[in-house]
GULUM-782374 format. One line per 8 residues: their letters; for each residue x, y, z of N, C-alpha, C. Coordinates in steps of 0.02 Angstrom, whole numbers. Layout:
<dolos>
A> X Y Z X Y Z X Y Z; ...
</dolos>
This chain:
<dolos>
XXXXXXXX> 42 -60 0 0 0 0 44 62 0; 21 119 -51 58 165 -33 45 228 33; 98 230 57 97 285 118 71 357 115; 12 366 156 -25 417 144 3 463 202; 15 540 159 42 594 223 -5 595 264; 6 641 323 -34 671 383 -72 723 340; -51 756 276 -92 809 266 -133 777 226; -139 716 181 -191 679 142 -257 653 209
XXXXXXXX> -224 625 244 -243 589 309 -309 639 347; -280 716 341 -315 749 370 -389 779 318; -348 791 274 -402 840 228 -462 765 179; -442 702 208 -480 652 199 -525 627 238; -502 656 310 -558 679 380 -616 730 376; -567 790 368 -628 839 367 -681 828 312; -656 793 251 -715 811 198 -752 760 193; -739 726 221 -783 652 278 -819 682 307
XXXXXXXX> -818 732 370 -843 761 405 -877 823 390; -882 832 326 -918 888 281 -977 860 249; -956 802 225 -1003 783 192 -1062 745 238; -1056 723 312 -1088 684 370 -1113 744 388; -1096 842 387 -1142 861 416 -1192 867 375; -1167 888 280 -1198 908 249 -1267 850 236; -1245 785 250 -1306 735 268 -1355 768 310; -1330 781 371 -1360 788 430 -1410 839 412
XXXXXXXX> -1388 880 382 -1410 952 363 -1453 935 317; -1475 907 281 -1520 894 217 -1583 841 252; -1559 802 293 -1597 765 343 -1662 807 385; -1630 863 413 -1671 901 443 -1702 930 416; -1660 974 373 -1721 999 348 -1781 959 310; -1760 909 276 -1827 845 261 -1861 833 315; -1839 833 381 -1895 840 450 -1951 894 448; -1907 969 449 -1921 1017 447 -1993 1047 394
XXXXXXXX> -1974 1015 346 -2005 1023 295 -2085 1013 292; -2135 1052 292 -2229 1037 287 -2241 964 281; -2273 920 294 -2290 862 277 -2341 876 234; -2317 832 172 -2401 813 119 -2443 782 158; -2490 813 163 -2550 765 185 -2609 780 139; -2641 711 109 -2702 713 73 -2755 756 101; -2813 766 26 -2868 783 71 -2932 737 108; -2909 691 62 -2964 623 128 -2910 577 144
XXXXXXXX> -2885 570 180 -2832 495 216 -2869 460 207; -2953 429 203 -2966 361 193 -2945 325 110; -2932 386 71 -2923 360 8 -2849 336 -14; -2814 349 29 -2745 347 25 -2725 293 93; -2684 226 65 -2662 195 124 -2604 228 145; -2599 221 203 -2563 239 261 -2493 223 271; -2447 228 297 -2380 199 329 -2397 135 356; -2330 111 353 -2325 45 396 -2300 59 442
XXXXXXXX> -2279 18 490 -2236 36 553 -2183 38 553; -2161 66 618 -2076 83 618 -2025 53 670; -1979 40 685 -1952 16 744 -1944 62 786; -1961 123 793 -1971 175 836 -2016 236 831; -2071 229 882 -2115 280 843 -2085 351 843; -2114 387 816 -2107 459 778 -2177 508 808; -2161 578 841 -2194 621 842 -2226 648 760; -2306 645 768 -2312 694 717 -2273 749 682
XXXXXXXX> -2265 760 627 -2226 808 607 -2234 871 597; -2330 859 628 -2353 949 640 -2324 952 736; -2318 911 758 -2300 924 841 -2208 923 835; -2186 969 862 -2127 994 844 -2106 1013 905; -2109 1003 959 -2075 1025 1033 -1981 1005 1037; -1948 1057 1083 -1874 1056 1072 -1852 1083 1151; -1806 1048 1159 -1771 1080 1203 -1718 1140 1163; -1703 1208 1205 -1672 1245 1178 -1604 1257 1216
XXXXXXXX> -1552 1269 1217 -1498 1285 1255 -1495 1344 1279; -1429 1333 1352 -1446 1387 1378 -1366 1390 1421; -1333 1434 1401 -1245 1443 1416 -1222 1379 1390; -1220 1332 1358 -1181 1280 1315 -1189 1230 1335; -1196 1206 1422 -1203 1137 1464 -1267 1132 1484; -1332 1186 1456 -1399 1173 1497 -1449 1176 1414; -1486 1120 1446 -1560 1138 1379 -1620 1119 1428; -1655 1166 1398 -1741 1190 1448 -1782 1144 1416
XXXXXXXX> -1815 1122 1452 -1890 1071 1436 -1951 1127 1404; -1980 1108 1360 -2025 1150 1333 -2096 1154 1366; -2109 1171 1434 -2139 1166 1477 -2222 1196 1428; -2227 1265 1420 -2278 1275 1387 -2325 1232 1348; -2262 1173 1303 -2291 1119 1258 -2310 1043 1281; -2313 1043 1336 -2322 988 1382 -2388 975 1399; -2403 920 1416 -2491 903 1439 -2468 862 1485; -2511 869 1542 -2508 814 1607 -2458 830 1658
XXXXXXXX> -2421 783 1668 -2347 803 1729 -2294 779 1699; -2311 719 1653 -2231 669 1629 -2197 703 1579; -2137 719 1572 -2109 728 1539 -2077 693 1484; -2071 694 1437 -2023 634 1376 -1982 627 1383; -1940 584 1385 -1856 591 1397 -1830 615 1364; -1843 629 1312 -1820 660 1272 -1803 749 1265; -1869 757 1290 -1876 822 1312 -1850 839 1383; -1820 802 1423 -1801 806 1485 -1773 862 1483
XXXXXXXX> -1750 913 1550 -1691 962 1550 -1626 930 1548; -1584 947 1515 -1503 928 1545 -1464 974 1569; -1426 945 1612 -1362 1008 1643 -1300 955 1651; -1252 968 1630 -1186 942 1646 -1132 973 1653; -1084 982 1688 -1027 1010 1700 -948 996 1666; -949 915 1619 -897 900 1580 -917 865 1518; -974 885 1482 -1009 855 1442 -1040 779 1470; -1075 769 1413 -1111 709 1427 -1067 638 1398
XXXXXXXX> -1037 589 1457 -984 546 1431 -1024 483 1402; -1000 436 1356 -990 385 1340 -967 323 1371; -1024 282 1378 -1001 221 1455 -1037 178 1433; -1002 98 1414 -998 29 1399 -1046 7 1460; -1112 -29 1477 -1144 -20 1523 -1125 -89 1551; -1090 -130 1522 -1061 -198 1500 -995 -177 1579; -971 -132 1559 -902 -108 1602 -919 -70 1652; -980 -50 1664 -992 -8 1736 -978 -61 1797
XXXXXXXX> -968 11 1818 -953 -44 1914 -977 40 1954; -1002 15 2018 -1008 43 2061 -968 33 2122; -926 64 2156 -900 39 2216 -939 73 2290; -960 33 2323 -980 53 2391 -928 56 2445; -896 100 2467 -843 88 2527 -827 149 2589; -791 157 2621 -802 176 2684 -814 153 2750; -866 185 2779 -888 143 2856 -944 113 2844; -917 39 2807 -953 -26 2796 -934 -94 2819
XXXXXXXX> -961 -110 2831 -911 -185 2841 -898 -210 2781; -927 -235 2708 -903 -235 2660 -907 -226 2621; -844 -169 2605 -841 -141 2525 -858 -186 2474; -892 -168 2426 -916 -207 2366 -919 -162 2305; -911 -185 2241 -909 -171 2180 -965 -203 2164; -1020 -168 2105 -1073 -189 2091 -1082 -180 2031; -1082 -221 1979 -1104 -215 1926 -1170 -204 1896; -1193 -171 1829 -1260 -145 1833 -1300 -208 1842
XXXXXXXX> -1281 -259 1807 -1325 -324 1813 -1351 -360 1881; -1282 -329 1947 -1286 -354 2000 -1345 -298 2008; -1339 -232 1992 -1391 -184 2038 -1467 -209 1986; -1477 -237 1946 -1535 -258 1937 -1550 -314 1946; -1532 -350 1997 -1557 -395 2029 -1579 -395 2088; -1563 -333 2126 -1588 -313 2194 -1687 -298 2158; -1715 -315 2205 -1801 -294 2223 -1797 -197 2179; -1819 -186 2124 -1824 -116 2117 -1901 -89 2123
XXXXXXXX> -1902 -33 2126 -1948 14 2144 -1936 78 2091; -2010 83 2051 -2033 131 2013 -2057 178 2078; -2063 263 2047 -2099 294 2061 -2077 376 2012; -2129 420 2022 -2158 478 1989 -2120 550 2024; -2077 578 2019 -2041 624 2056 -2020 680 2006; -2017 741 2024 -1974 800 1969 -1888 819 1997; -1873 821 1951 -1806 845 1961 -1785 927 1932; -1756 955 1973 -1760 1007 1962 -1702 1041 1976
XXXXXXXX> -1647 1098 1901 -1573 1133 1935 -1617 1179 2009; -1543 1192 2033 -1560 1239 2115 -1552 1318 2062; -1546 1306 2010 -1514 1374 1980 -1573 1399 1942; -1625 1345 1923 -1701 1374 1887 -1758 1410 1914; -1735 1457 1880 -1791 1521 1880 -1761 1599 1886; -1692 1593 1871 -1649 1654 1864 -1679 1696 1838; -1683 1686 1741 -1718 1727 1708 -1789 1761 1731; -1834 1751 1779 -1873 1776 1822 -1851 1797 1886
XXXXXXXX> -1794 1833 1885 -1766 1857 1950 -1727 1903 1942; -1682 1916 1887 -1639 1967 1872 -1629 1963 1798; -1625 2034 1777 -1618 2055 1707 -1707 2007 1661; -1753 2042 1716 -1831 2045 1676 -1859 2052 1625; -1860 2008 1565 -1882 2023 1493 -1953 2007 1476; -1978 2051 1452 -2044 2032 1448 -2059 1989 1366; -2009 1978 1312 -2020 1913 1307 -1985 1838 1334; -2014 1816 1365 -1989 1781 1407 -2049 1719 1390
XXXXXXXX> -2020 1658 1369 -2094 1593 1371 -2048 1548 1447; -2119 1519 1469 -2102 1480 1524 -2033 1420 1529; -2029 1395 1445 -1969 1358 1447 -1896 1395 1473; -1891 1469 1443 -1859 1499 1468 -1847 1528 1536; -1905 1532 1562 -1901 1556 1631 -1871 1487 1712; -1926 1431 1674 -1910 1358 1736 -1905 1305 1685; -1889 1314 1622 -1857 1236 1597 -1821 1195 1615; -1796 1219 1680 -1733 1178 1720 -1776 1124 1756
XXXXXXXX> -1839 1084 1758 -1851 1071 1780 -1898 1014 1741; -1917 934 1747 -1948 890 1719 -1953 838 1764; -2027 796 1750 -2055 756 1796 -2057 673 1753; -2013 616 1791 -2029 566 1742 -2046 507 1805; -2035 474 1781 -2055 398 1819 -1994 337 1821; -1969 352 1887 -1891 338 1871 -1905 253 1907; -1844 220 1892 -1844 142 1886 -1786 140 1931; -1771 93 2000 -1712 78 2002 -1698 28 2061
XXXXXXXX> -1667 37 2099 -1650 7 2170 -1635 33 2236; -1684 55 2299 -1677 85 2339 -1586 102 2362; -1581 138 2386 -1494 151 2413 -1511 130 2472; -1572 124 2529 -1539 86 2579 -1544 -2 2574; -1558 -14 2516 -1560 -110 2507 -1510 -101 2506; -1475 -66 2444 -1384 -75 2452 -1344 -52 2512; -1378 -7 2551 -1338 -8 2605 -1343 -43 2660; -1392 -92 2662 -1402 -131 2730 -1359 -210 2676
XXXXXXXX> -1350 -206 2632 -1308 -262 2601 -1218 -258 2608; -1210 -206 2607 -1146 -198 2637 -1121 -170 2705; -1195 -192 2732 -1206 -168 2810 -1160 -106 2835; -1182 -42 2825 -1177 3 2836 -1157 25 2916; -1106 55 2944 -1070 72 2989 -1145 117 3033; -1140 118 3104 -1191 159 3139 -1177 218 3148; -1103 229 3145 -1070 305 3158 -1070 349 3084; -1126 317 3030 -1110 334 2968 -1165 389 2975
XXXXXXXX> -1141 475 2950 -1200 518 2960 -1205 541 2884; -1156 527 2848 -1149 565 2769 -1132 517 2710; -1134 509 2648 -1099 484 2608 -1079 531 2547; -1031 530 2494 -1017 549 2452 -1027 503 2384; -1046 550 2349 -1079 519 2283 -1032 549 2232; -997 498 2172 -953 542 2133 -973 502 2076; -987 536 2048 -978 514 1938 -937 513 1907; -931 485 1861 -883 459 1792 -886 506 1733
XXXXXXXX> -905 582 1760 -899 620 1684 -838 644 1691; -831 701 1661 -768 714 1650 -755 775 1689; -804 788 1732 -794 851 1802 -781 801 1871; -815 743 1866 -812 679 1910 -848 733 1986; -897 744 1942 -954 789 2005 -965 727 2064; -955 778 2126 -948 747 2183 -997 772 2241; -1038 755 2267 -1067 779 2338 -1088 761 2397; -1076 783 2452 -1093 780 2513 -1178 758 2529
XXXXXXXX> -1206 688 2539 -1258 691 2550 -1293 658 2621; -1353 689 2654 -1329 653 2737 -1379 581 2740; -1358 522 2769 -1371 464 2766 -1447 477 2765; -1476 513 2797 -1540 506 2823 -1599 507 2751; -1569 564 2714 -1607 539 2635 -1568 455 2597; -1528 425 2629 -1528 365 2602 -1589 320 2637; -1590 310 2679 -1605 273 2715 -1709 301 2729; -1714 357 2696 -1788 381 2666 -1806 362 2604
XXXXXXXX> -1786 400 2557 -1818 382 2481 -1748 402 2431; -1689 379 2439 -1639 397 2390 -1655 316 2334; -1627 329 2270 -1626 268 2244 -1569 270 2183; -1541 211 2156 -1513 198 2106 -1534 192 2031; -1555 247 2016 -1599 227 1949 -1571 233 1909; -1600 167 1844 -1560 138 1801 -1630 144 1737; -1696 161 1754 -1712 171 1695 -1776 242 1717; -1777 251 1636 -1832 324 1647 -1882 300 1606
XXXXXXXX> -1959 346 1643 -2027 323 1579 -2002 261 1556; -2002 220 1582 -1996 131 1568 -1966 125 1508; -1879 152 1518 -1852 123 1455 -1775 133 1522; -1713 119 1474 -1649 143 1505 -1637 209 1510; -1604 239 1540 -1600 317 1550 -1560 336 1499; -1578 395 1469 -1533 429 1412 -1469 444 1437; -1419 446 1412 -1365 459 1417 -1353 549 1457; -1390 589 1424 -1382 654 1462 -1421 676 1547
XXXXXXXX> -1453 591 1553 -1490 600 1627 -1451 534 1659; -1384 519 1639 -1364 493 1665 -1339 417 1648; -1363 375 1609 -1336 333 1581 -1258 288 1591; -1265 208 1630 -1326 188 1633 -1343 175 1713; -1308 240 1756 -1360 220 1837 -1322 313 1842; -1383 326 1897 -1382 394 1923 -1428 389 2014; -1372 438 2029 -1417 428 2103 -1486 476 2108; -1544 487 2123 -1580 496 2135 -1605 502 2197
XXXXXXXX> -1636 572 2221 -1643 609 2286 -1708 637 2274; -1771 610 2288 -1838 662 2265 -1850 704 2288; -1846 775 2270 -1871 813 2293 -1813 872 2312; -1739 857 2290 -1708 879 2328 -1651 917 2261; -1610 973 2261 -1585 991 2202 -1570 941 2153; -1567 966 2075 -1531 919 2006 -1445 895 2055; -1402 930 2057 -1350 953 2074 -1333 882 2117; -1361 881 2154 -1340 834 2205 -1370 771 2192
XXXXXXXX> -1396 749 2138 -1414 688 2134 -1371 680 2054; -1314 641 2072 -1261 634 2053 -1260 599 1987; -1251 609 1906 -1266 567 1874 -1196 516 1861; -1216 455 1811 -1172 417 1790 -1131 403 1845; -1165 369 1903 -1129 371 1974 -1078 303 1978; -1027 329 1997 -976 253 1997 -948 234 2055; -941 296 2110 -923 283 2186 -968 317 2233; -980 269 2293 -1022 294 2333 -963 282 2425
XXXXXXXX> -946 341 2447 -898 323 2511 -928 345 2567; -954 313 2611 -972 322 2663 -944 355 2724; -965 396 2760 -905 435 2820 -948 474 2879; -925 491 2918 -956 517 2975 -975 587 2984; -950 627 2923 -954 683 2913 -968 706 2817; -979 772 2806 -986 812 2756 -899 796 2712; -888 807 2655 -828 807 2617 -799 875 2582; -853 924 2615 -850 981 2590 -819 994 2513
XXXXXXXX> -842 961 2461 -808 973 2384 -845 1037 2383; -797 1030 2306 -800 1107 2259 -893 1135 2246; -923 1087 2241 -985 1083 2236 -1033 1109 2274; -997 1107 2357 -1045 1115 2387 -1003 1171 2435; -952 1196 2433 -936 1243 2439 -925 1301 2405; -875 1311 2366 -866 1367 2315 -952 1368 2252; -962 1301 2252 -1025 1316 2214 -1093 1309 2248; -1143 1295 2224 -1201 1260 2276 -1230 1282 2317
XXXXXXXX> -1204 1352 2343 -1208 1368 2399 -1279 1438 2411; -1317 1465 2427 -1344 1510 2427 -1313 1582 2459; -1284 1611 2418 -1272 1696 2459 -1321 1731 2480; -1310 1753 2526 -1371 1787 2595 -1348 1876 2586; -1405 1929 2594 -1371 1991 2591 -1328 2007 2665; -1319 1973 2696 -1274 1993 2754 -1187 1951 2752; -1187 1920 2683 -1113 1921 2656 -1093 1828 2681; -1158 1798 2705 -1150 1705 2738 -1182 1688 2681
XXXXXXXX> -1179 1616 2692 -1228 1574 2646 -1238 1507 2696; -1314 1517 2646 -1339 1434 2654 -1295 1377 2616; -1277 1331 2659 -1238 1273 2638 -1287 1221 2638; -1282 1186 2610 -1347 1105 2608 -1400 1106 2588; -1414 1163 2556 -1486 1193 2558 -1507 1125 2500; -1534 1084 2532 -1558 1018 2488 -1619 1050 2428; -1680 1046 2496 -1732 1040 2482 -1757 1085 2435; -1803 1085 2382 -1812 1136 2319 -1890 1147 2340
XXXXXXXX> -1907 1225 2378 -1968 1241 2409 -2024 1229 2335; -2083 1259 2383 -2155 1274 2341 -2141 1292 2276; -2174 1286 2241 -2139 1338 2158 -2212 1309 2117; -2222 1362 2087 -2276 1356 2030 -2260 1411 1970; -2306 1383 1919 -2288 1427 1861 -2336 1413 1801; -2392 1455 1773 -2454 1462 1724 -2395 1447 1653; -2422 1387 1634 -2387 1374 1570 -2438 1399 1521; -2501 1432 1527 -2565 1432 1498 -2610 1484 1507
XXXXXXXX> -2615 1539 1487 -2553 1569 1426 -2524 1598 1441; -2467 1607 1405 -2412 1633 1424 -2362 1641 1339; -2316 1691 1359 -2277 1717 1288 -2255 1666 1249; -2264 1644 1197 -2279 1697 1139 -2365 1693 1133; -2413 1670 1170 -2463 1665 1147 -2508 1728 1148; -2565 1720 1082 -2599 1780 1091 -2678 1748 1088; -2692 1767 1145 -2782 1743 1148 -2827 1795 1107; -2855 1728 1064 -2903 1786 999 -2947 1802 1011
XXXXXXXX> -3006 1794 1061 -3050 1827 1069 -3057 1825 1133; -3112 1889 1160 -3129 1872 1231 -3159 1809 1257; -3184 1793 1315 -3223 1739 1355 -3193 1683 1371; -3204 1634 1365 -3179 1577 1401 -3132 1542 1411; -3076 1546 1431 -3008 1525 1419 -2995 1473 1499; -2956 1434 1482 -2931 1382 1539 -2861 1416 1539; -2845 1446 1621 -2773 1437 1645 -2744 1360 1658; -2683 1361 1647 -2662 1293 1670 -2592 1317 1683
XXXXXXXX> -2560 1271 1730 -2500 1282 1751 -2472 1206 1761; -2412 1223 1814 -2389 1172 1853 -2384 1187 1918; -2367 1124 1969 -2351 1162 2041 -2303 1102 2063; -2260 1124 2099 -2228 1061 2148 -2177 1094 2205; -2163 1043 2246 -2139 1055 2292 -2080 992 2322; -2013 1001 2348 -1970 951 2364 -1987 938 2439; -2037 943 2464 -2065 955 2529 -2097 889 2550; -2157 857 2487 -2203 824 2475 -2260 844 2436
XXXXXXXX> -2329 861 2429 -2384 843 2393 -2394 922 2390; -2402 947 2336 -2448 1025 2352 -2537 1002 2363; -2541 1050 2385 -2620 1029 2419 -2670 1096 2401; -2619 1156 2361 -2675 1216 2352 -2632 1250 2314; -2653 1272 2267 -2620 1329 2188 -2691 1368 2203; -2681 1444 2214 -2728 1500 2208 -2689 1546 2139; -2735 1554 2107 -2721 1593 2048 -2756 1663 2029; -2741 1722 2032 -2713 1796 2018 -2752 1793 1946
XXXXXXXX> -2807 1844 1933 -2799 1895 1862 -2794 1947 1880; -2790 1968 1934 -2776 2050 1958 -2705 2088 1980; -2661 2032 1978 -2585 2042 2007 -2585 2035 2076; -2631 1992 2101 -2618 1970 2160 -2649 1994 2225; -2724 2060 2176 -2741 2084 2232 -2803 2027 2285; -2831 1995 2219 -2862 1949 2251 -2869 1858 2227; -2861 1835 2274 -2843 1747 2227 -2892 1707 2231; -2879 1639 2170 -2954 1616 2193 -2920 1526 2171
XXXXXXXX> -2964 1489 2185 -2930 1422 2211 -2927 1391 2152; -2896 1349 2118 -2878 1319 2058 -2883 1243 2065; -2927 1197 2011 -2927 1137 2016 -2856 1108 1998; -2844 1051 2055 -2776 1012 2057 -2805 942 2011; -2771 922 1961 -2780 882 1920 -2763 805 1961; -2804 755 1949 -2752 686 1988 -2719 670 1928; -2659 629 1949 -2635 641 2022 -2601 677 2046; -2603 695 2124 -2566 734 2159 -2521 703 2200
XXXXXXXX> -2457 689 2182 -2406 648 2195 -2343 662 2253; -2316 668 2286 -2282 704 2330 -2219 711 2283; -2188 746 2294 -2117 796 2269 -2129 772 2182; -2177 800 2160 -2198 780 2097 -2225 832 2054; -2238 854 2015 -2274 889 1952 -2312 882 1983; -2389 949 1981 -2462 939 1984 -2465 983 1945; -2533 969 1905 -2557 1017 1847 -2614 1043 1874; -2618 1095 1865 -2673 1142 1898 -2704 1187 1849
XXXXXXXX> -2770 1193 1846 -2837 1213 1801 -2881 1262 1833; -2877 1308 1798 -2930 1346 1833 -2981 1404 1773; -3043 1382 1779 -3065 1420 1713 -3087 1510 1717; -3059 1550 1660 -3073 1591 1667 -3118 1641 1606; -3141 1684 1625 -3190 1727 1586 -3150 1804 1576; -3118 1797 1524 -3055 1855 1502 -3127 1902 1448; -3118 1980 1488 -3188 2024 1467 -3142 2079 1426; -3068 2038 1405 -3035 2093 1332 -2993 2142 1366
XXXXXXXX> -3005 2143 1414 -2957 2202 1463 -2880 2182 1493; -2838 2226 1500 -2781 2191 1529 -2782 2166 1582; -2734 2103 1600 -2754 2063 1653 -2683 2057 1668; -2662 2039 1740 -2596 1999 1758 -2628 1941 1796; -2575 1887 1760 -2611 1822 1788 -2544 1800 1834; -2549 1771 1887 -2508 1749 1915 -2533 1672 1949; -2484 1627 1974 -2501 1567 2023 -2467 1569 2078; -2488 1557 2141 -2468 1530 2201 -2476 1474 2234
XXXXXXXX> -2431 1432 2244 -2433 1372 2281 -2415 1346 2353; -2467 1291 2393 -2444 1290 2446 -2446 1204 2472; -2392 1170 2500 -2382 1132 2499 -2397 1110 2574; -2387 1030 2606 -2426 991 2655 -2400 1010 2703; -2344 1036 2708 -2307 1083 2769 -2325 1141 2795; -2377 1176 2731 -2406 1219 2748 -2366 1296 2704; -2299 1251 2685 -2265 1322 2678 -2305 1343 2584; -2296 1427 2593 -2310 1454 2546 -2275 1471 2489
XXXXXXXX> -2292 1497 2443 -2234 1523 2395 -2223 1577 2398; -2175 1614 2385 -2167 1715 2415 -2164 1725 2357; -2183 1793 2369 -2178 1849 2324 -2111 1871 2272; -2083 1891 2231 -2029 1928 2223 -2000 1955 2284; -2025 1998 2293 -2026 2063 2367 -1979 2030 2406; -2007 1954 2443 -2013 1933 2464 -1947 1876 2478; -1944 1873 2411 -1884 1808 2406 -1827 1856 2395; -1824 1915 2383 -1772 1957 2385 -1748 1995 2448
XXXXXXXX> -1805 2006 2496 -1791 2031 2551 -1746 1973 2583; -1756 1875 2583 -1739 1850 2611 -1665 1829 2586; -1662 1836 2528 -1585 1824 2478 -1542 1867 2449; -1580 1910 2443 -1535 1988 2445 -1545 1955 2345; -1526 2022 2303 -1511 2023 2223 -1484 1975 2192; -1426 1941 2256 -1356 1919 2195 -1354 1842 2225; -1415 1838 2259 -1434 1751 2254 -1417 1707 2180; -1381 1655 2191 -1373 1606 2125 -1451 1530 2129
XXXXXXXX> -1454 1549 2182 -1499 1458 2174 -1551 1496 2222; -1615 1416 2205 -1670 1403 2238 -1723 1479 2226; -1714 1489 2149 -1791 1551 2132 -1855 1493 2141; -1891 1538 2182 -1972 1489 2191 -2016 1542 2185; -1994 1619 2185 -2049 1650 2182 -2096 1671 2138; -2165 1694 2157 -2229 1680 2100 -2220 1740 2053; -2235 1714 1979 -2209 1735 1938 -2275 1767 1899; -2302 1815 1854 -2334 1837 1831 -2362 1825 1755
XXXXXXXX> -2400 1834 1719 -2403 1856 1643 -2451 1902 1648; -2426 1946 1587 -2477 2000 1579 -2529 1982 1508; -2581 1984 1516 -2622 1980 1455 -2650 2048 1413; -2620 2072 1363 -2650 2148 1327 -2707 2132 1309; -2752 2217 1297 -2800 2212 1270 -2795 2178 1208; -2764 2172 1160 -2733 2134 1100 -2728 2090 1088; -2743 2050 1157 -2731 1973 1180 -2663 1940 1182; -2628 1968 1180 -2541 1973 1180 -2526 1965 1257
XXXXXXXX> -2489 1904 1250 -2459 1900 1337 -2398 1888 1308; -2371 1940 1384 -2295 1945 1388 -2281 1915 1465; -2206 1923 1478 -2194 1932 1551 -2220 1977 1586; -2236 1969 1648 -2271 2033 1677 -2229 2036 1770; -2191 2006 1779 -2143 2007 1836 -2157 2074 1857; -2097 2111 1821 -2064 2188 1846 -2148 2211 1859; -2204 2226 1799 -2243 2259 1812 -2279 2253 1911; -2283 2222 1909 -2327 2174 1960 -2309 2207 2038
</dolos>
């Protein structure tokens, strides 16, 4: 064979790689593109099937990006609480890695009596447990907190946030299997990406409802939610429920990482912060309507939103057309699930005039959701995490809804 240079070698790469996008690129747009559709479908047979079904090609929902490592769930375009996996939020800190599920191992060690390595096959053989939970960044809902745009759609405002039905294996089966030390108050959870995200978490959510989940909406977990095991914490920040998890070390104390110190942390206006701040309060948000939509005529329109809480079950969403001077109670859709999505309905009679619509939620603890005012008096401006406060839309005479925050 004759010997090919480095510069043949190369410019035989890229135009490889020109021609795979220019595929890619002609692909989409053939997605993109109107679908023919007849004018009677009974006269015309149909498709056959596929080895994977396909969204209509008039239903077009997307996650959008957001600083390079985050994409928002298209919350507005959603029905019910579940999310698609597809449509899930992602956040990662070293991209999303590549892992042989054949070659995973988990190691359990620390204050155990015995350390063990677990392969995924071993962790699906333990007793697993489905259940219905949202996961949510500590960092969603910025864009409704500082630098206020009034076009603003809900994906943009709390896309950081999606509800699925996760598959896996409790964390305390595995920890009463490697019989877990009594002096054990914390463990550390670390992943296999390429930041090898690490955190401080305290036994007591193991040994409640933490789990090993290995599949989502009853399939395997996508690779950007973790693929193929992630620890799982309901109810409690994205951040700390650790994806693509490969070590779990048990200890008597906090490990104070980068995560949960220099980052993670909540700044307070008196110059401290909240450290641990797990739990992700009350939070609601009217996906219905909201920007870009414009309601065409007056009268009867259904609000709809979402509500949840890392607390347990919301039990009451009161919903605002006046900006909050007076509220009125909103039907909670079943089911109402604890640290879960609830969809909330409430019908209204829009008489063409401007309106601010807002939602408030209150959860089994009793606690409420605050105000702007409110969550700023307690976090001061230059808070990074945990926005929960109730958020607005304004409806024009025009039927044009924007953001309506600042106004409010």
């Amino acid at each position: 064979m004759s010997k090919l240079s480095r510069r043949s070698v190369l410019m035989r790469t890229a135009s490889g790689a020109v021609a795979l996008l220019a595929r890619s690129a002609r692909a989409q747009e053939a997605r993109d593109e109107p679908p023919e559709i007849p004018d009677d479908p009974t006269k015309i047979q149909g498709r056959g099937w596929r080895e994977l079904g396909e969204r209509s090609t008039f239903e077009r929902p997307r996650r959008v990006a957001f600083d390079g490592d985050v994409s928002l769930s298209p919350l507005q375009d959603l029905h019910g609480i579940i999310t698609p996996a597809d449509l899930h939020f992602e956040r990662h800190h070293g991209g999303v890695p590549a892992i042989d599920p054949a070659r995973y191992r988990l190691l359990i060690h620390g204050l155990v009596k015995r350390a063990t390595v677990f392969t995924l096959a071993e962790l699906k053989r333990f007793p697993s447990r489905s259940r219905i939970c949202f996961v949510e960044c500590s960092g969603n809902g910025s864009r409704g907190y500082r630098n206020i745009a009034a076009e603003t759609t809900p994906q943009n405002l709390d896309g950081l946030t999606s509800t699925s039905e996760w598959t896996g294996v409790p964390l305390a089966t595995i920890f009463r299997e490697v019989g877990v030390d009594s002096r054990a108050t914390w463990f550390l959870a670390e992943g296999m990406d390429a930041a090898v995200m690490t955190r401080s978490i305290p036994m007591d959510k193991a040994w409640d409802d933490a789990m090993i989940a290995y599949a989502q909406n009853g399939e395997a977990l996508r690779p950007e939610q973790g693929y193929p095991a992630r620890l799982l914490l309901p109810g409690w920040e994205g951040n700390s429920q650790v994806k693509w998890i490969r070590r779990i070390e048990v200890s008597d104390q906090p490990f104070m990482t980068r995560e949960e110190t220099s980052k993670y942390t909540d700044p307070l206006p008196d110059c401290t912060a909240r450290m641990f701040s797990f739990v992700m309060d009350a939070k609601s948000i009217i996906t219905f309507p909201a920007y870009p939509v414009t309601l065409t005529a007056s009268g009867s329109w259904e609000i709809s939103g979402l509500a949840w809480s890392g607390r347990g079950r919301i039990t009451k969403v009161e919903v605002s057309i006046d900006g909050g001077r007076a509220w009125n109670r909103a039907t909670l859709e079943e089911p109402v699930l604890s640290k879960c999505h609830t969809r909330f309905r409430y019908p209204w009679q829009w008489n063409g005039a401007e309106a601010l619509l807002m939602s408030r939620a209150t959860d089994e603890t009793g606690y409420v959701q605050p105000t702007l005012g409110e969550l700023r008096a307690a976090r001061g401006r230059g808070t990074e995490y945990h926005y929960n406060h109730v958020l607005a839309w304004r409806v024009r005479p025009d039927g044009r809804v924007v953001f309506g925050l600042e106004s409010a």
